[in-house]
N, C-alpha and C positions, 0 to 999 in steps of 0.2 A: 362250593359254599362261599358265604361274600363273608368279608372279615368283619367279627362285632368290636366295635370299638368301648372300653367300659364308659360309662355315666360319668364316674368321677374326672376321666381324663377329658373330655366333654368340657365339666363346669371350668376345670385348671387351665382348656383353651380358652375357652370363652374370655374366663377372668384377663388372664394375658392379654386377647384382641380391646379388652378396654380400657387397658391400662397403656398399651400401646398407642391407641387413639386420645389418651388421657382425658374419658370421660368421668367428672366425681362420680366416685360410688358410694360417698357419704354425702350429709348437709352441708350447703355454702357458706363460703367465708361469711364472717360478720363484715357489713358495711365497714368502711376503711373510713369513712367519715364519722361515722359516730364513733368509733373507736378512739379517731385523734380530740373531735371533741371533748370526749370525754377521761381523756388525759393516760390511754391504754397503749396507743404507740404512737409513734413521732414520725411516722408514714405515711402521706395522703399525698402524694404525688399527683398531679390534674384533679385535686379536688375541688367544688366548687365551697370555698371557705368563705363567699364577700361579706363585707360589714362583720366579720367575727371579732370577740374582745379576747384577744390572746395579751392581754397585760401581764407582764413581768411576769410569765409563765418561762419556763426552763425547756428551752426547742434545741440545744444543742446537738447539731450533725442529724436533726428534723431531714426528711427530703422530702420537700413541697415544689419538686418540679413541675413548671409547668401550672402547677394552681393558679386557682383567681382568690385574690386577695385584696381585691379593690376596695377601699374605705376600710381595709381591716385596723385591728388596735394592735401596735404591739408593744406598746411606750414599756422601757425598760425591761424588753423582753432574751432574752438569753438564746442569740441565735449563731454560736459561732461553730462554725464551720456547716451552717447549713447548706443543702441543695436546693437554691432559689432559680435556676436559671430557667426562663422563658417563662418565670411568675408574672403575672398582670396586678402589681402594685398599684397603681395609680389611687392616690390621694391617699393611700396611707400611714399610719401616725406611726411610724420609727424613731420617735424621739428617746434620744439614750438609749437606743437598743444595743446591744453586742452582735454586731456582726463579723466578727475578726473573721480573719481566712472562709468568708461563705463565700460560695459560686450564686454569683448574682447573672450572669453572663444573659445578655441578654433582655432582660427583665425590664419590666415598663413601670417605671419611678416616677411617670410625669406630676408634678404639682404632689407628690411624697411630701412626709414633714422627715426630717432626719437632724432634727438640731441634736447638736451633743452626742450623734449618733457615733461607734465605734467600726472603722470598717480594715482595719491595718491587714492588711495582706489579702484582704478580699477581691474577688474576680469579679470585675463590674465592666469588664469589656463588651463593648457593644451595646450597651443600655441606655434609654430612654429616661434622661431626667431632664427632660423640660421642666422648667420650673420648678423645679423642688426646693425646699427649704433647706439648708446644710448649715449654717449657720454652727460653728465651732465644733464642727463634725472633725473626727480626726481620720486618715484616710493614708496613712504611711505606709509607704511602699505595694500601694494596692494598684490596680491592673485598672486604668481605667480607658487605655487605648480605647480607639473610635466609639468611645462615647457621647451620647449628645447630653450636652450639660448647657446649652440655649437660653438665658435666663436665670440659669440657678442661684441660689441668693448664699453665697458663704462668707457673707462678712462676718466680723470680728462682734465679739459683746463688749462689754466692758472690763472681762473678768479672763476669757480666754477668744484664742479666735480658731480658724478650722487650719488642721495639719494634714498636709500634702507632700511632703517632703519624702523623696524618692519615689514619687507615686509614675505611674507611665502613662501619660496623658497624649501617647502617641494619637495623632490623627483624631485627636478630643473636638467636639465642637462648643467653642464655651461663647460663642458670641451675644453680645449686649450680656454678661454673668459678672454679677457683681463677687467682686474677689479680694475687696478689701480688707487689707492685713493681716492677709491670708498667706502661711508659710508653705514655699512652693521649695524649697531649698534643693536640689540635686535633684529636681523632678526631670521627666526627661517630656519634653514639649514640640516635639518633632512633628510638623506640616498638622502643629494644633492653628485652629479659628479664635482671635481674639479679637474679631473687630467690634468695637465698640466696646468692653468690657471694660468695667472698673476696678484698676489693680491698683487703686492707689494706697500707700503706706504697703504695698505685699513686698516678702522678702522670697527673691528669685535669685539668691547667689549661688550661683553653679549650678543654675539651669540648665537644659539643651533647649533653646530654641529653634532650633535651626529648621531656614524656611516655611517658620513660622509666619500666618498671615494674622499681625494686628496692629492692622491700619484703625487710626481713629478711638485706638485705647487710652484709657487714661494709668500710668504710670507714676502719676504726682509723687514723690517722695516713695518711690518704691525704690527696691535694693536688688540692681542686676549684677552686682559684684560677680566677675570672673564670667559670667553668662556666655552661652555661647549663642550669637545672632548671626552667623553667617546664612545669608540667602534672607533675613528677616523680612517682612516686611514691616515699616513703622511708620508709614506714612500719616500725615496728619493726627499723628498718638503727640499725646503730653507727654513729655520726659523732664520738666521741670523740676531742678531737685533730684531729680535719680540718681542713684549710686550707680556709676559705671566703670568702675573702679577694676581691669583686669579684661575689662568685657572683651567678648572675642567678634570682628565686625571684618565679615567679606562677603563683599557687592551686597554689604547690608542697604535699603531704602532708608533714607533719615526722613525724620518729620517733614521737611521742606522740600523733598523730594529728589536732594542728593543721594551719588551712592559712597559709602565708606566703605574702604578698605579692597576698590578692586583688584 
């Protein structure tokens, strides 16, 4: 006689092989996007969000990796310690948002507005901000190693200007970035691009420049106190007026195309 297996042990394999397989055996998730739309969770990681008005809405520790968020709004929006990194920002409006401690890593800012934006300890390594606006953005001790900043506009207002001060602007590209009276203070600016930028009135005292390339920068009344320029390169840069009071110079390039300090 063959062995009868009962019905119920039957349905209890069954159920196993598809839980094993992890196919649902209930109804599917709600859309992940109408969810964040609609202010249910702060999850939508590779959502497609562009053009949305996320104004001064509360995204704190949001993880929007990966999303498209091109033209979105998030003017005075509450994003700190988000997960932004490999977002497609481009053009948009981050003015006064809180971004403290988010992972931007990567992320594409080009032509972003970020005036007054907050970004202090944020992870903005590797990203793409051509052209963006920053304009008295504050940005202290944030990660912006081999970033492209090409362009970016962080001059000063009248009222404040953008703070960069211990920020890691290793291997940063900021060439032709207007940077005036911009506080770069113990930033660390190692084999960064400044050619042709405008640094003038910026205070750089206790920079690391070193092997820095900014030929053809304007420095007019800037403050490179204690700086360190070894390897620099400064050719045909304005140093008129500069505080170099302390500066550290070996086989630095001078504007005229001596070298100091071999």
């Amino acid at each position: 006689m063959g062995l009868r297996i009962p019905k119920l042990t039957l349905r209890a394999a069954t159920l196993a092989a598809l839980l094993v397989l992890n196919i649902p055996a209930g109804p599917a998730r709600a859309d992940e996007r109408d969810d964040f739309l609609a202010g249910r969770t702060r999850a939508c990681p590779r959502c497609d969000l562009a053009g949305g008005n996320f104004k001064r809405r509360d995204l704190t520790n949001a993880d929007l990796t990966g999303a498209n968020l091109k033209d979105a709004n998030f003017h005075d929006a509450r994003l700190i310690g988000a997960k932004l990194a490999g977002a497609e920002l481009t053009a948009a409006n981050l003015n006064k948002a809180n971004l403290s401690r988010a992972d931007l890593t990567g992320a594409k800012l080009n032509e972003a507005m970020l005036y007054a934006a907050i970004l202090d300890g944020a992870k903005v390594a590797g990203a793409d901000l051509t052209d963006a606006m920053m304009g008295t953005a504050r940005m202290t001790r944030a990660d912006l190693s081999k970033a492209n900043l090409h362009g970016v506009d962080l001059r000063k207002s009248r009222m404040a200007e953008a703070i960069l001060a211990g920020a890691d602007l290793t291997e940063a590209a900021l060439d032709m970035a207007f940077v005036r009276g911009a506080k770069l203070d113990g930033a660390l600016l190692k084999d960064v691009r400044l050619m042709g930028a405008e640094l003038m009135d910026a205070s750089l005292a206790d920079a690391d420049l070193t092997d820095a390339d900014a030929t053809a920068a304007n420095f007019r009344g800037a403050d490179l106190s204690r700086a360190k320029l070894a390897g620099a390169d400064l050719r045909k840069s304005n140093l008129y007026e500069t505080k170099l009071d302390g500066a550290v110079f070996s086989k630095t390039y001078m504007p005229d195309g001596t070298v100091q300090g071999e």
